[in-house]
ROVEXSE-211799 format. One record per residue: residue in one letter; x, z, y of N, C-alpha, C in turn. Coordinates in steps of 0.1 Angstrom, whole numbers, padded with zeros to 4 digits, always signed. Layout:
BEGIN
AXZYXZYXZY ...
//
This chain:
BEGIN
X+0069-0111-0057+0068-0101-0068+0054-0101-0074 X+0043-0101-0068+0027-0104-0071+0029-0110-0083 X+0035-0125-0077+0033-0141-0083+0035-0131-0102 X+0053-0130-0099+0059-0127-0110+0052-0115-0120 X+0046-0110-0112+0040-0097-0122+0026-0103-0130 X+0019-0111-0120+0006-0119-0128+0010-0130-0137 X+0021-0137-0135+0025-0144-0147+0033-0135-0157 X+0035-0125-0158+0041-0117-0169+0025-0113-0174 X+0018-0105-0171+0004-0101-0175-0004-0114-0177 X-0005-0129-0177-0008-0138-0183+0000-0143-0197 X+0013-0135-0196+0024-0141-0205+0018-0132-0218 X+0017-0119-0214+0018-0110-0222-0004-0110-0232 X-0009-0112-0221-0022-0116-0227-0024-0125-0234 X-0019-0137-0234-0021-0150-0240-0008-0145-0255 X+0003-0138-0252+0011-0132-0268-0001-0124-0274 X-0006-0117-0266-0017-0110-0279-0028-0113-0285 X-0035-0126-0275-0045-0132-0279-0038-0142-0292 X-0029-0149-0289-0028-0154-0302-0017-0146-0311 X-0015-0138-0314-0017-0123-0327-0026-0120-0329 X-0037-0120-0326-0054-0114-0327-0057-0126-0338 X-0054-0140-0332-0057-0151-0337-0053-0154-0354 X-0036-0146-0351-0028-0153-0358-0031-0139-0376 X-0038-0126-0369-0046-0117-0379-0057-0125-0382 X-0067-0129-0378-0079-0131-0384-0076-0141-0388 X-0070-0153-0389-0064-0163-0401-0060-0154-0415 X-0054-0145-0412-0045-0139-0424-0057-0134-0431 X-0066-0129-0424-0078-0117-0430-0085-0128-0435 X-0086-0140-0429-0103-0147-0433-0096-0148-0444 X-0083-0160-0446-0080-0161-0460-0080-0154-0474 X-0072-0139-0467-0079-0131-0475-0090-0131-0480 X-0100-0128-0470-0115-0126-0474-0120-0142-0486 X-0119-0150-0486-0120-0163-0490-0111-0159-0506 X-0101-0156-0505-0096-0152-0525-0101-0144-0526 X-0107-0132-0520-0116-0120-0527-0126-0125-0533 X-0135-0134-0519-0147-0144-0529-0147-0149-0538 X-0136-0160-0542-0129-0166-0557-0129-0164-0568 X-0124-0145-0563-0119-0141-0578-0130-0130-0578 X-0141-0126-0567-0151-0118-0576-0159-0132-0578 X-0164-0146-0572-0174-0154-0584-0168-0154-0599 X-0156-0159-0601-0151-0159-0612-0158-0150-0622 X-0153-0137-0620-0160-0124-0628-0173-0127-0627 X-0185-0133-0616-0197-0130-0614-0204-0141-0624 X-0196-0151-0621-0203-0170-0629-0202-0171-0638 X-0192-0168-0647-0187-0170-0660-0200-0176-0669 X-0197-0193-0669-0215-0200-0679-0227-0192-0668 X-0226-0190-0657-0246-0188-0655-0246-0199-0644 X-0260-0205-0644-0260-0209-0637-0271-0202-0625 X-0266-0201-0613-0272-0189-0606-0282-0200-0598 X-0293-0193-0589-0302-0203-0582-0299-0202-0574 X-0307-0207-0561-0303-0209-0546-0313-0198-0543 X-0313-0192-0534-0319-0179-0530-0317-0181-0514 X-0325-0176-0504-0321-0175-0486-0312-0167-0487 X-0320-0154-0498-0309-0139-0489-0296-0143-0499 X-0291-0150-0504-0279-0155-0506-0271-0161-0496 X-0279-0170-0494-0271-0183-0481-0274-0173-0465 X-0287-0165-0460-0281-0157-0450-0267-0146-0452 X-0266-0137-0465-0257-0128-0466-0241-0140-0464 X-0239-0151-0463-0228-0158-0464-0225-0159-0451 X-0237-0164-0442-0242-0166-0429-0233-0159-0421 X-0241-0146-0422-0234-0131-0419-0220-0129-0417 X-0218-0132-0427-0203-0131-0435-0192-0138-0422 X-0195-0148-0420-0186-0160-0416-0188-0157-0401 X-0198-0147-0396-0203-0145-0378-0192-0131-0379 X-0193-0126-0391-0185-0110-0385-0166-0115-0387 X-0165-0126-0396-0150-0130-0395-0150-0137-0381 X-0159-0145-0377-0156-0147-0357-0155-0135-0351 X-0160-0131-0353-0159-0118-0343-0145-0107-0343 X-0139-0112-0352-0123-0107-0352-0122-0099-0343 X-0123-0108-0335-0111-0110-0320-0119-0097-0314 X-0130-0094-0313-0134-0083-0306-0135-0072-0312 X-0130-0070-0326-0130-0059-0330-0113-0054-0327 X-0107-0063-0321-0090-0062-0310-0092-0055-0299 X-0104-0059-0292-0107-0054-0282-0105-0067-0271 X-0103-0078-0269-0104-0089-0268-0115-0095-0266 X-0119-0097-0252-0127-0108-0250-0127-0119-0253 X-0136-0127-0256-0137-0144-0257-0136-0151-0248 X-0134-0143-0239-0135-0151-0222-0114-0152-0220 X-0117-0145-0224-0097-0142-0222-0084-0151-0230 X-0097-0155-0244-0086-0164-0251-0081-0178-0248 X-0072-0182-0254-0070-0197-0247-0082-0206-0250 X-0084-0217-0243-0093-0228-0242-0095-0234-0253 X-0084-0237-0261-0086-0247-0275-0092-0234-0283 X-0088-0223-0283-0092-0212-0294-0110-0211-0291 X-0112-0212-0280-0124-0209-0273-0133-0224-0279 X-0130-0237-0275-0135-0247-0282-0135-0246-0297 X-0125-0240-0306-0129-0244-0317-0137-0229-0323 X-0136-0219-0319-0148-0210-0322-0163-0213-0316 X-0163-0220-0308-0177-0227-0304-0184-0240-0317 X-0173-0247-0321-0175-0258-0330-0179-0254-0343 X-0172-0242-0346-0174-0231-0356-0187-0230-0360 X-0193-0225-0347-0208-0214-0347-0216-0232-0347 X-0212-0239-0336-0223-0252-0339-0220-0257-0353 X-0213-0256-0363-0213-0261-0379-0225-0251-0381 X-0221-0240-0379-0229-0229-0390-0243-0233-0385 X-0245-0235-0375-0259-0237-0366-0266-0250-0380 X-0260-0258-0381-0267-0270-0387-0259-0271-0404 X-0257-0257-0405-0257-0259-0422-0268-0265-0424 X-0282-0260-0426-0289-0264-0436-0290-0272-0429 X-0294-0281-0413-0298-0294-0413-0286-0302-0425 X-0276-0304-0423-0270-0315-0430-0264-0314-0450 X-0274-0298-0453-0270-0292-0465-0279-0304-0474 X-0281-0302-0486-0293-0307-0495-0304-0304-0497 X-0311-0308-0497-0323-0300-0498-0331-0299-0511 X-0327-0303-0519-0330-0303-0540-0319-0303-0542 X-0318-0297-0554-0303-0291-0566-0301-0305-0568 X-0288-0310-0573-0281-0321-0575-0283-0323-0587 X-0283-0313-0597-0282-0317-0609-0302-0306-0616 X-0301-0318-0622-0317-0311-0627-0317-0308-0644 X-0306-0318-0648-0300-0313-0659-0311-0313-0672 X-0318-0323-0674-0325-0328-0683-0321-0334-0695 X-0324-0330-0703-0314-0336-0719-0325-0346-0725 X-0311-0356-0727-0314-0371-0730-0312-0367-0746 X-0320-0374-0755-0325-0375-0770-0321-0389-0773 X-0316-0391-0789-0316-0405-0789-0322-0403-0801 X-0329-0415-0813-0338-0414-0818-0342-0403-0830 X-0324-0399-0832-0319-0391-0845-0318-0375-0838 X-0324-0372-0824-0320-0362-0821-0311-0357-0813 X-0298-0362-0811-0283-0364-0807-0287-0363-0790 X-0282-0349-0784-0281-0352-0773-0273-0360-0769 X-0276-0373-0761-0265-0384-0754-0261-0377-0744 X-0269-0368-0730-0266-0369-0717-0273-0360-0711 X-0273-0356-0702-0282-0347-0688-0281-0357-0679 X-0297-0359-0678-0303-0367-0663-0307-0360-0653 X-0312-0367-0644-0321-0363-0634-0333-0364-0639 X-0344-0356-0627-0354-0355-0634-0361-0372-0627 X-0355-0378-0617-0360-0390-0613-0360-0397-0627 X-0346-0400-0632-0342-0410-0641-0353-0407-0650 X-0351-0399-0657-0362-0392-0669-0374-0397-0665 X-0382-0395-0657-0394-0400-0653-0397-0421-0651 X-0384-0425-0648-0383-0436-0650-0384-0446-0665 X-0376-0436-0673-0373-0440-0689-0391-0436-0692 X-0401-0428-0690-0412-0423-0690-0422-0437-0686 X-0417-0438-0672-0426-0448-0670-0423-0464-0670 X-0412-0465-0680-0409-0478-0687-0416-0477-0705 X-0422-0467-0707-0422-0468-0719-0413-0469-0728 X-0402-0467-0724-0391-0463-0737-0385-0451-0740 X-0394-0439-0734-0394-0421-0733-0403-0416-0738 X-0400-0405-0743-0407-0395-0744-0408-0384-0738 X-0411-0376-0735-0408-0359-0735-0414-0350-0747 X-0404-0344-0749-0398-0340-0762-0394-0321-0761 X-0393-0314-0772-0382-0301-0764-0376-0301-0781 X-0368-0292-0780-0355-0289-0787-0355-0277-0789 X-0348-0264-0802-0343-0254-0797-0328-0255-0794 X-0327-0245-0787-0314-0239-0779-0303-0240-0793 X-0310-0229-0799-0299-0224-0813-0291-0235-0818 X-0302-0250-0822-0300-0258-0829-0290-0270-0826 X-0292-0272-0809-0282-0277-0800-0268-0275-0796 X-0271-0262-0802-0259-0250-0794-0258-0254-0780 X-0268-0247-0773-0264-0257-0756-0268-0240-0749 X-0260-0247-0738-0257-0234-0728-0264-0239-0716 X-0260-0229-0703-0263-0231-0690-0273-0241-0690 X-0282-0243-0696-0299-0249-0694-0306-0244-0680 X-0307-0249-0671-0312-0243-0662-0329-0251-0658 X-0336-0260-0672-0349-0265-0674-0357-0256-0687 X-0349-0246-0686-0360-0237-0694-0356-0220-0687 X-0365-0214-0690-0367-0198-0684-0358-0191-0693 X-0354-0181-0687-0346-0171-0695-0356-0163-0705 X-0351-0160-0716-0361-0161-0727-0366-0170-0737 X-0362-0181-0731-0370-0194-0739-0361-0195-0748 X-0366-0203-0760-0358-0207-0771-0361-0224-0772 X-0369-0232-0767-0373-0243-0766-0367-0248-0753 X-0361-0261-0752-0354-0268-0741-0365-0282-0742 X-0366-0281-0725-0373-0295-0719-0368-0307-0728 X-0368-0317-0729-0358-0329-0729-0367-0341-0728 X-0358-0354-0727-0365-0365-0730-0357-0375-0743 X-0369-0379-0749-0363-0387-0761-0366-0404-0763 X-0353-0407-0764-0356-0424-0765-0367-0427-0772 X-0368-0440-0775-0379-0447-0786-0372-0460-0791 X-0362-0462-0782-0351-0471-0787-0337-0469-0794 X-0333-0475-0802-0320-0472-0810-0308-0474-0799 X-0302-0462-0794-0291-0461-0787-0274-0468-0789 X-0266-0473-0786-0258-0479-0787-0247-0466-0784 X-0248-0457-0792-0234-0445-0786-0222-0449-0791 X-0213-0451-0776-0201-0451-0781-0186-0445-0779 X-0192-0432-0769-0184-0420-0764-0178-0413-0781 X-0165-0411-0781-0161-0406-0792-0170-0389-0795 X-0172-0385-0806-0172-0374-0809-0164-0362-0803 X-0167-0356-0798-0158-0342-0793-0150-0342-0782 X-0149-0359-0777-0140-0361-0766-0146-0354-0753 X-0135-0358-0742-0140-0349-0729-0145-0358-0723 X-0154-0370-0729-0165-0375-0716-0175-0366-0728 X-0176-0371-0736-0190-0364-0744-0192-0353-0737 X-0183-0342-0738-0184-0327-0733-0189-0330-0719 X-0186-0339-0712-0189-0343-0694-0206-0346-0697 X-0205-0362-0701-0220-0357-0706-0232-0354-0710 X-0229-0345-0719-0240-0338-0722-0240-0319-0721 X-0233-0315-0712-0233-0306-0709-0235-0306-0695 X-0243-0291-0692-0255-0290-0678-0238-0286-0670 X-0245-0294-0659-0239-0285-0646-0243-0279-0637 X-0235-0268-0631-0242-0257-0628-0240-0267-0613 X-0254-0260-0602-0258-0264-0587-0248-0247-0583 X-0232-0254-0584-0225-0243-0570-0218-0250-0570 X-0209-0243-0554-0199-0249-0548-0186-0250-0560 X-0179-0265-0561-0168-0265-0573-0160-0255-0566 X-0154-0255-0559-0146-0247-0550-0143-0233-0552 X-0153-0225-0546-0157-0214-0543-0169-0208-0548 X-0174-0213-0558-0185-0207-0566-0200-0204-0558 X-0202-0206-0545-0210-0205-0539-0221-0207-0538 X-0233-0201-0543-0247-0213-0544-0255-0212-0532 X-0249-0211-0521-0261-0214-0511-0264-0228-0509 X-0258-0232-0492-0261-0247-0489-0250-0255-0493 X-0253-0263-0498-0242-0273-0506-0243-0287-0501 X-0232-0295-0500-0232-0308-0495-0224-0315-0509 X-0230-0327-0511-0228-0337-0518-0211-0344-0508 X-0200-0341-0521-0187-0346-0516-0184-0357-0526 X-0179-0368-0519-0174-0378-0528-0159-0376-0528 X-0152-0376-0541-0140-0370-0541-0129-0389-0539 X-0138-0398-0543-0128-0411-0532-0136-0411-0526 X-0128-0413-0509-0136-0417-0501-0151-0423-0502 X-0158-0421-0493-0172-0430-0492-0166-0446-0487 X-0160-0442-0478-0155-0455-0471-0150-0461-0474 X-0141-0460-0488-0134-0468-0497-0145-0472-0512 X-0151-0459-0517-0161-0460-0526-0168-0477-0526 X-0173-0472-0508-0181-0483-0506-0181-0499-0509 X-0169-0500-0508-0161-0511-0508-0155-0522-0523 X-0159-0510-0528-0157-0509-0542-0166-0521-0553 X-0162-0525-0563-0168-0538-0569-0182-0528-0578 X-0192-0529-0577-0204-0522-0583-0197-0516-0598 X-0191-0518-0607-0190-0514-0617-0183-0497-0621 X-0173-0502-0605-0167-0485-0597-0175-0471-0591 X-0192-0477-0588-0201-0475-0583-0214-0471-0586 X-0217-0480-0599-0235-0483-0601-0230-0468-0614 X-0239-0455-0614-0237-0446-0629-0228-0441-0626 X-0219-0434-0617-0208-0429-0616-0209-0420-0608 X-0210-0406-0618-0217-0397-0612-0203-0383-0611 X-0195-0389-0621-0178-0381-0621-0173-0381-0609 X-0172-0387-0596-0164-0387-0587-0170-0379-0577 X-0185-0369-0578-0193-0366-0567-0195-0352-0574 X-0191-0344-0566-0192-0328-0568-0199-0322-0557 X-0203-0311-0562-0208-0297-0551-0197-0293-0544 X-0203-0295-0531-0187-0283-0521-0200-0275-0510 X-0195-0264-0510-0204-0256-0496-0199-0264-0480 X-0204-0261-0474-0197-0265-0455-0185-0265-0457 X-0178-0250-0460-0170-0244-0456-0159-0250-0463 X-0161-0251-0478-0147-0259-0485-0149-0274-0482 X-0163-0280-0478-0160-0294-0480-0151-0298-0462 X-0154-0287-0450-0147-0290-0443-0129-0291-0445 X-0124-0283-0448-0114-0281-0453-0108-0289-0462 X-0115-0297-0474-0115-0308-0479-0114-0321-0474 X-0124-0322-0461-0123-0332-0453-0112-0335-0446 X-0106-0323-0438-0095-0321-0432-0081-0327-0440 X-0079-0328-0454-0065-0335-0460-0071-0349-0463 X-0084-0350-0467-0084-0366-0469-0085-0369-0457 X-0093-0368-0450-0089-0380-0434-0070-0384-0433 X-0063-0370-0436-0057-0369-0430-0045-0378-0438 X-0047-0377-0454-0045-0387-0468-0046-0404-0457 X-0058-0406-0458-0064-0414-0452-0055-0424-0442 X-0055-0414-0431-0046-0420-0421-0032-0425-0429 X-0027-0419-0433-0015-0419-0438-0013-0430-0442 X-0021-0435-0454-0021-0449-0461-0029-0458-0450 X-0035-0457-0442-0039-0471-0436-0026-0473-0422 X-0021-0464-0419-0013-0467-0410+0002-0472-0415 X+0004-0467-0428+0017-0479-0435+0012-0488-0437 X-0003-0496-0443-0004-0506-0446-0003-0516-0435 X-0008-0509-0423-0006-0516-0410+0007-0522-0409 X+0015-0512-0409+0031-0518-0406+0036-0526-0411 X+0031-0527-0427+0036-0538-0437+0028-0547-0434 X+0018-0550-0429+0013-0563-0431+0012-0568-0414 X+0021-0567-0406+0026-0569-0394+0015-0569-0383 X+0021-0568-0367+0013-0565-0356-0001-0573-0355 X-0003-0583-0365-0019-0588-0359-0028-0577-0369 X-0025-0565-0377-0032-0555-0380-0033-0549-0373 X-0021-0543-0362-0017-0531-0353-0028-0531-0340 X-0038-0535-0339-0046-0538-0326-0057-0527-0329 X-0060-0525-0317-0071-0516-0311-0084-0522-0316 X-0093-0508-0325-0106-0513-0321-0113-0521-0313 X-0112-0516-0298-0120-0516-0288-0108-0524-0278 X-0117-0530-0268-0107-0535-0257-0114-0534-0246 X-0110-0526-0235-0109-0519-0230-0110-0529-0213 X-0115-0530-0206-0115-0535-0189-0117-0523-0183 X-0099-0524-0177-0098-0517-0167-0103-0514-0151 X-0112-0527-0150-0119-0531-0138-0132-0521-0138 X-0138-0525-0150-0152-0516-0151-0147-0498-0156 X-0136-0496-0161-0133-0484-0167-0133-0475-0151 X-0126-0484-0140-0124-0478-0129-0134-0475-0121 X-0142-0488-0123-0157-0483-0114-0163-0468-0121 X-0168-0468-0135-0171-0460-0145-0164-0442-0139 X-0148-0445-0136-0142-0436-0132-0150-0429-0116 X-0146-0441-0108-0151-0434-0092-0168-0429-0094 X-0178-0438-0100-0189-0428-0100-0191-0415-0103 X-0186-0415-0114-0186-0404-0123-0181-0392-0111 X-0168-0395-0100-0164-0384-0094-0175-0385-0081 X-0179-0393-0078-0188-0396-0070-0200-0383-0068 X-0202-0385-0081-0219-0379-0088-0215-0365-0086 X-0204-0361-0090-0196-0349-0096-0194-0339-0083 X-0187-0346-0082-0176-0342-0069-0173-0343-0057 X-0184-0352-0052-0182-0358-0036-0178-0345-0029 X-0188-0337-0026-0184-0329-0014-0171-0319-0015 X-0166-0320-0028-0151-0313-0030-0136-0327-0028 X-0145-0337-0026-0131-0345-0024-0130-0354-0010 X-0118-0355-0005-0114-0359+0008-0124-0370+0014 X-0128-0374+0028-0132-0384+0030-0126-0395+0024 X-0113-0397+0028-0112-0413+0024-0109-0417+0010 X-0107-0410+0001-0113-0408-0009-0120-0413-0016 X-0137-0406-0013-0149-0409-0011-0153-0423-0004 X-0146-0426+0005-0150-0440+0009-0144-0450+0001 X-0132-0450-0004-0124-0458-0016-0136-0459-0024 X-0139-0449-0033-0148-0449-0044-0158-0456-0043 X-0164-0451-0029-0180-0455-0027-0178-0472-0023 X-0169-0478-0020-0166-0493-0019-0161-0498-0034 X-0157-0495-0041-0154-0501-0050-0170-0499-0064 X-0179-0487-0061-0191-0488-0070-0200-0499-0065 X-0197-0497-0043-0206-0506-0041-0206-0525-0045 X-0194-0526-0047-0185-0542-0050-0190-0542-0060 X-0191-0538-0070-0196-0540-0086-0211-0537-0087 X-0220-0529-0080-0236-0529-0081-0239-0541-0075 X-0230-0551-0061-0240-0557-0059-0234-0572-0062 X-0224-0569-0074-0219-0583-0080-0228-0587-0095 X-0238-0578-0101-0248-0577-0109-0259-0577-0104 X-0261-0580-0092-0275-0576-0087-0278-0592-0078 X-0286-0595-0084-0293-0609-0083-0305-0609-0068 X-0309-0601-0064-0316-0603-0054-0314-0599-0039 X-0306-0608-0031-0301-0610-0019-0304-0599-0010 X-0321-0596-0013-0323-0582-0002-0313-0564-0008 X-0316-0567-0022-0313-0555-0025-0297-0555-0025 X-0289-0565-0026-0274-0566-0023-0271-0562-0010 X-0279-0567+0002-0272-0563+0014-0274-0550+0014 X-0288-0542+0010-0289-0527+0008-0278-0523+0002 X-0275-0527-0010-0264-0518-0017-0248-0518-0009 X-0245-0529-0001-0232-0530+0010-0236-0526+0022 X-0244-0521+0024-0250-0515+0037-0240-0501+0038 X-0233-0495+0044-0223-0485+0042-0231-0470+0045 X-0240-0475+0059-0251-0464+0063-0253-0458+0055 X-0258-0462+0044-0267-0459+0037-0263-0450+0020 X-0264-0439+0019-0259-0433+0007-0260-0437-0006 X-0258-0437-0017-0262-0444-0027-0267-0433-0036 X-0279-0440-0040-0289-0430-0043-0286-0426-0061 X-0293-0416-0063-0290-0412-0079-0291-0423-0089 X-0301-0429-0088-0303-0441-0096-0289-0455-0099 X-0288-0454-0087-0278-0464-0089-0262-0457-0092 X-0258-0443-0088-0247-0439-0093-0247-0442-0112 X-0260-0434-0117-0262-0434-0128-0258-0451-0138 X-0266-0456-0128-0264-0474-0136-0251-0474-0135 X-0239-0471-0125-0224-0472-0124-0216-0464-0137 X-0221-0448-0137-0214-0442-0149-0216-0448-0158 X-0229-0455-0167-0230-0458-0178-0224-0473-0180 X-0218-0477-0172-0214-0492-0172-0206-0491-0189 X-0205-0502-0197-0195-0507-0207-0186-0507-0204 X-0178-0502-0208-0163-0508-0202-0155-0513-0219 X-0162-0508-0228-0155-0508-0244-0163-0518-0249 X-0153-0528-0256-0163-0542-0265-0154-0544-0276 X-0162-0543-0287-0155-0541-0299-0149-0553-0302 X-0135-0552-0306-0122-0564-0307-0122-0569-0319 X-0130-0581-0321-0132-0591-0335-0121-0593-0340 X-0105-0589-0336-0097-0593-0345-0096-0582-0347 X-0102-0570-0352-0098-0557-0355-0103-0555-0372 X-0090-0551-0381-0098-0546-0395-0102-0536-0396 X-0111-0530-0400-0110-0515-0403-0100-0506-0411 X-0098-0497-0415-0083-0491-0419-0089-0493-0440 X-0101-0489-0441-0107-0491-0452-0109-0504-0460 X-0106-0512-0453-0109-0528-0457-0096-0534-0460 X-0085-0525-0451-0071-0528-0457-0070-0522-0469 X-0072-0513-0471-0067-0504-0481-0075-0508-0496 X-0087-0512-0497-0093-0520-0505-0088-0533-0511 X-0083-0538-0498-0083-0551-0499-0068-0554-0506 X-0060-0541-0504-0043-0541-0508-0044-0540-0527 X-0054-0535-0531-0057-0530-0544-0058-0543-0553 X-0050-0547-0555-0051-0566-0562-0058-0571-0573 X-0057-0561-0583-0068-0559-0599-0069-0547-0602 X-0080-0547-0617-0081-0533-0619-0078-0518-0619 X-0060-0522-0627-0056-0518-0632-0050-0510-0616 X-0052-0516-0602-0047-0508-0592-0060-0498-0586 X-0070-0504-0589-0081-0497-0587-0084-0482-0590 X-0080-0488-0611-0077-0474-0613-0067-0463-0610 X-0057-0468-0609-0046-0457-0601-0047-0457-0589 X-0057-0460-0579-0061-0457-0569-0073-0444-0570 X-0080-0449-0579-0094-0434-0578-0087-0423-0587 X-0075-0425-0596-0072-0412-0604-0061-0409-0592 X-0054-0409-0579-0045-0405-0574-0055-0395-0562 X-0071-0404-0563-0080-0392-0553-0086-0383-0561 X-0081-0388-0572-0086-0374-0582-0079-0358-0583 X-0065-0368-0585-0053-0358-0580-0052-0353-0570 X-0054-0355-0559-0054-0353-0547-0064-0340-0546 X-0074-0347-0550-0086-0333-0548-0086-0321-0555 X-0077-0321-0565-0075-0310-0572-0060-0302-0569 X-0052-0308-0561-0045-0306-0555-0045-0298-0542 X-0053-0299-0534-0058-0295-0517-0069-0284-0524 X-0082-0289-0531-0093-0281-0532-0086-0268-0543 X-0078-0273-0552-0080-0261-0566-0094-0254-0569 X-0100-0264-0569-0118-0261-0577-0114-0250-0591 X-0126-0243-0587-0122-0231-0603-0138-0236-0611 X-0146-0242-0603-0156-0242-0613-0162-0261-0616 X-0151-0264-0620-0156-0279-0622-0159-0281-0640 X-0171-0292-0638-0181-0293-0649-0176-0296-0658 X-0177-0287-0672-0170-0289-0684-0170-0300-0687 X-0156-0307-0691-0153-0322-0695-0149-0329-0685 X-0147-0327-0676-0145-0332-0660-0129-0331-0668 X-0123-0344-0666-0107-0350-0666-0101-0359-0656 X-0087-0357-0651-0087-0368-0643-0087-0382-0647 X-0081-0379-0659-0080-0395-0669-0092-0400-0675 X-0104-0391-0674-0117-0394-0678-0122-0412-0674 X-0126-0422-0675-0133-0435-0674-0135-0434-0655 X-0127-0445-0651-0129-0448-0641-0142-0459-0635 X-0148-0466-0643-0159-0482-0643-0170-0471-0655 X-0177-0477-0651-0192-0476-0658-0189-0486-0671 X-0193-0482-0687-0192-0488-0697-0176-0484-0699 X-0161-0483-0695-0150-0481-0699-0149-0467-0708 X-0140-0467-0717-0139-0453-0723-0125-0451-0727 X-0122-0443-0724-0109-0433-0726-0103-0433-0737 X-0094-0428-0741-0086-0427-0756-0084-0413-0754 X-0086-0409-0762-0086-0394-0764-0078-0390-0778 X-0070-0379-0774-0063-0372-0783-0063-0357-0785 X-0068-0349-0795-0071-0339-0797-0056-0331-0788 X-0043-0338-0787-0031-0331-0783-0033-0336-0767 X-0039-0341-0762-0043-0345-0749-0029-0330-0739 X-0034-0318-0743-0032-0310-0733-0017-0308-0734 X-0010-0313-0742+0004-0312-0744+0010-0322-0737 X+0005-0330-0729+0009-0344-0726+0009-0339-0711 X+0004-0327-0706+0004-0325-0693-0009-0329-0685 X-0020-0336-0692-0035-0343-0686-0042-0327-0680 X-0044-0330-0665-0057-0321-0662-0066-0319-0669 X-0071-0307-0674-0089-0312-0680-0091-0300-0675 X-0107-0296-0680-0112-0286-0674-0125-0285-0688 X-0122-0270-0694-0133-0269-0704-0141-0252-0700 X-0148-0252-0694-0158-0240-0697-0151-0237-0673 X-0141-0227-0675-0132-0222-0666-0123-0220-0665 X-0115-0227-0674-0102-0228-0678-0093-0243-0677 X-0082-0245-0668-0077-0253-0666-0063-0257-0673 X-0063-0269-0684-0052-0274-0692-0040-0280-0683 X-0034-0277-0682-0025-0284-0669-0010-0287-0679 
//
């Protein structure tokens, strides 16, 4: 009867702990569209700064939605294991926001001059200083009124004069007038999360993979500054989470189609050493909780292998000496043994998937399908005016643009408003 009453009061603890669980999902989400739709109302064109008491008030935020569970009345000790490891994983993200955040705004948003005046573009302040110290720059300013230019965030509030730099060479412009690269750019973008409007710690996201990016023929690559947005931790985790999972998806059909000598294991694996690896490790651990003979199994099979690497006759008979215990030193050399050696016939899943893409024309409907995707999973409310999915996939290519573009069903994105 005991038995039966503590597995009903285990039954019944573990139903409430995950309803506690299965509330603070519902609430966080919640709390996460409240955020949305008051930045919306908050952002509208500003571009806000990075501030601490911003990114700690978020901090805060995200410690009191863990704490859910004890506002249930619910211990952390009580919940299941996986729940308990991934609220630990949780707090170690938040721990090393800013180690892995940015540490300078992404966009510095410097206006490019060409010799008539014409804003071409917003740089960085690197580039700018480059065109300076080639001698084919100037620094120059502009008024505001005259440009009609917004969200400037290289001049003070109050100013009527804008930073800029100006060629000294006759420019080759060949972005159409009014189209939605022109709007891309030479209009500033604001330093927050596309996502969630957030300006604390921000991580630089590549919206195609890095790992495919990489792979990529330079012209996909070199100036191609459209495929890389602002996401905070919090949405680029969550982001991460469908492309890996995109990811998998396409490299494990390509496997199947292009038959079992793709299907192989990274790593190849010896069970000989995996087993020695195994006995020390319980050795080290666990000796005095497990059976004598057991422990003599084990301790003969680390000693077979220390003294079949061990080159000098005195110190072998030591190590098969049975008397004699085996001291910390040499357990340790046993756990760390190799037992994994990376399998030269192995592709990586990224080199398939590259490598399947035959000519351009697959390239491109490869990077506009992660375009899609990302606007798909993320639903970004604040992506940079002129940002399209059909926008120029290669450095130098240009678009066809049609003033009826939005009738045609094309994503675009002008100010905060989405043409779908």
């Amino acid at each position: 009867m005991n038995s039966i009453r503590s597995t009903s009061r285990m039954a019944v603890g573990t139903l409430l702990a995950a309803t506690a669980v299965s509330c603070y999902i519902i609430l966080h989400k919640r709390h996460r569209k409240k955020l949305k739709s008051n930045s919306n109302d908050k952002r509208d064109n500003i571009l806000p700064s990075t501030t601490d008491d911003s990114t700690d008030t978020n901090i805060n935020d995200d410690v009191d939605n863990n704490n859910f569970y004890k506002q249930m009345g619910i211990s952390e000790s009580n919940l299941p294991t996986h729940i308990q490891r991934e609220i630990y994983k949780e707090r170690q993200r938040k721990k090393k926001a800013q180690m892995i955040s940015m540490k300078t705004p992404m966009y510095d948003n410097i206006y490019m001059l060409d010799q008539q005046g014409e804003v071409l573009c917003t740089i960085s302040n690197k580039k700018a200083n480059w065109y300076i110290r080639k001698k084919i720059g100037k620094w120059s300013t502009f008024k505001k009124k005259d440009k009609d230019i917004n969200n400037s965030n290289n001049c003070k509030e109050g100013e009527e004069e804008v930073k800029c730099i100006q060629l000294l060479f006759e420019h080759n412009r060949t972005n159409k007038k009014g189209s939605s690269e022109e709007v891309y750019l030479t209009s500033a973008k604001q330093n927050i999360c596309v996502a969630c409007g957030s300006d604390g710690y921000h991580i630089r996201h590549y919206i195609v993979p890095y790992s495919y990016r990489s792979l990529l023929s330079k012209e996909y690559k070199s100036h191609m500054s459209h495929d890389i947005v602002i996401l905070c931790p919090n949405c680029h985790v969550d982001c991460e989470r469908h492309s890996k999972r995109r990811m998998k998806n396409m490299e494990n059909d390509l496997r199947m189609k292009l038959g079992p000598e793709y299907n192989v294991s990274p790593v190849i694996e010896d069970s000989y050493l995996a087993n020695v690896r195994s006995c020390s490790i319980a050795l080290a651990k666990w000796k005095d909780k497990m059976p004598k003979e057991k422990v003599a199994k084990y301790d003969t099979v680390v000693r077979e292998y220390l003294a079949s690497i061990c080159t000098n006759e005195e110190e072998k008979s030591e190590i098969l000496n049975t008397k004699k215990e085996l001291n910390k030193s040499q357990l340790q050399a046993a756990c760390g043994v190799k037992y994994r050696v990376k399998n030269p016939n192995y592709v990586p899943g990224a080199n398939i998937v590259v490598q399947s893409l035959q000519d351009d024309k697959a390239i491109e409907q490869f990077i506009l399908d992660w375009r899609n995707h990302f606007l798909d999973t993320v639903q970004p409310q604040f992506m940079p005016n002129g940002w399209r999915v059909d926008n120029p996939v290669a450095c130098g290519t240009r678009s066809d643009w049609d003033e009826d573009d939005e009738k045609l069903g094309v994503k675009s994105w002008f100010g905060n408003t989405a043409f779908l």
